[in-house]
N, C-alpha and C positions, 0 to 999 in steps of 0.2 A: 504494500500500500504506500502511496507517495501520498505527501500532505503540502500542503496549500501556506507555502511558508507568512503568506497573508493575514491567516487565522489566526497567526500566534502576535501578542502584543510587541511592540517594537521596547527596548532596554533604552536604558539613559543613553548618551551618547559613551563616555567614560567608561560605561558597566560593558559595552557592546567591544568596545576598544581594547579592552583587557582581556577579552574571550577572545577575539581575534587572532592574537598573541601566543592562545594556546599552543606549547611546541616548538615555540621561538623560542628558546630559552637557552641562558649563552651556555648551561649544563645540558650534555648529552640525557634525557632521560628516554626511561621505553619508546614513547609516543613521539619521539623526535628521530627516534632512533629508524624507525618504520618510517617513519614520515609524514605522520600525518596533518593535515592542515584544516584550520576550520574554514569556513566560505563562509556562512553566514548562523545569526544565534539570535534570538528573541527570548522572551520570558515562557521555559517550559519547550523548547526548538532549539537542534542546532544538524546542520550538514556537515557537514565532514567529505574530504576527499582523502584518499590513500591511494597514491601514484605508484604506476606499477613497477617494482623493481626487482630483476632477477633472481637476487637476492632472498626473495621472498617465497620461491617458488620451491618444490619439494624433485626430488629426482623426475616424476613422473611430469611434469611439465606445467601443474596448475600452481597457482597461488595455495599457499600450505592452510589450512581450517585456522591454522592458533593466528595467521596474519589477520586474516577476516574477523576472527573471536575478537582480538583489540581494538579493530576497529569498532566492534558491536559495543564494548564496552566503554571505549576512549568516548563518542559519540555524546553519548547520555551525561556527561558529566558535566560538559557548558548549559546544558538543557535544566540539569537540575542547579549545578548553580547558580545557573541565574536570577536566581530568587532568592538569593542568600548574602552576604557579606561574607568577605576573608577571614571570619571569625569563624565559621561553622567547616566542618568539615563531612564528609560524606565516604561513603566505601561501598563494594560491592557485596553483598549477602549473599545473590543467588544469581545466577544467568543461564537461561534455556537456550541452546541454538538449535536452528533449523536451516542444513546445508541445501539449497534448491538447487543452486547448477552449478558448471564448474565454472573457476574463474582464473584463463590465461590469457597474456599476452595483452592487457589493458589492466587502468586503474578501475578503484570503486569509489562510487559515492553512498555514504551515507545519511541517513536523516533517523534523529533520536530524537525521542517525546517524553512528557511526563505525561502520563495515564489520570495518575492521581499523588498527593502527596498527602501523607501523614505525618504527626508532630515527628516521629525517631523516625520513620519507613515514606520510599519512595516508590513508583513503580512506575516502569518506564516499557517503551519498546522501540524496538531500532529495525528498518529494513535496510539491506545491501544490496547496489543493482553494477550494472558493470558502466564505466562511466563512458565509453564508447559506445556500445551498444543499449545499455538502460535495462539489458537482462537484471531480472531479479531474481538474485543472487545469496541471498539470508536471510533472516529473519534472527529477532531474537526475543526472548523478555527477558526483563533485569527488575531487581529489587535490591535497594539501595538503603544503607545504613545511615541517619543523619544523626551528628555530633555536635550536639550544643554550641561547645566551645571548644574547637582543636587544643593539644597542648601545645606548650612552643617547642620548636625541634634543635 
């Protein structure tokens, strides 16, 4: 299912600018490492691309499931924070995936939602399609841990 990035309310300017950013970070982490980049994030929305890189593919020639898994999960997390401040922090509880096709030789885009949110629990869904062709390629549900107050690291 694609969604109507319209539907979802548009973020401060500043809130929108710091999700953007997602990945940019002058430290290598996972989701930088993969590559992923956000395109665009609203309150409770965010897309995501994951450019295709060899790198990423298993002996067999497709794009490996755990590359797709991070995307499903990387995804959901501008989506739920965006309703939150740098004081709260969030984690993953649980994640269903649903492999529908194979994915070589092109990038993916994704798009993460929140379903619903609860004061500690979020629950979210993410579909994957292949960003040259628009094949859909995932699906997934997630449910999300929220954390009052992070501690400091």
């Amino acid at each position: 299912m694609k969604y109507a990035e319209e539907q979802f309310e548009e973020l401060p300017a500043d809130a929108a600018a710091s999700w953007l950013r997602f990945g940019k970070w002058d430290r290598v982490y996972f989701p930088k490492l993969v590559g992923l980049e956000v395109q665009a994030v609203r309150l409770g929305y965010c897309r995501m691309l994951m450019p295709f890189k060899p790198e990423l593919e298993q002996p067999a020639g497709i794009v490996h499931g755990g590359a797709i898994a991070t995307l499903i999960d990387a995804v959901v997390v501008p989506a739920i924070g965006s309703a939150y401040g740098p004081e709260v922090g969030y984690s993953t509880l649980d994640m269903h995936i649903q492999y529908l096709a194979a994915m070589s030789n092109e990038g993916a885009v994704a798009e993460g939602v929140v379903l619903r949110r609860g004061r500690t629990v979020v629950f979210c869904e993410a579909n994957v399609f292949g960003h040259a062709t628009g094949k859909h390629l995932a699906r997934g549900s997630l449910t999300y841990n929220v954390i009052a107050s992070k501690s400091p690291q």
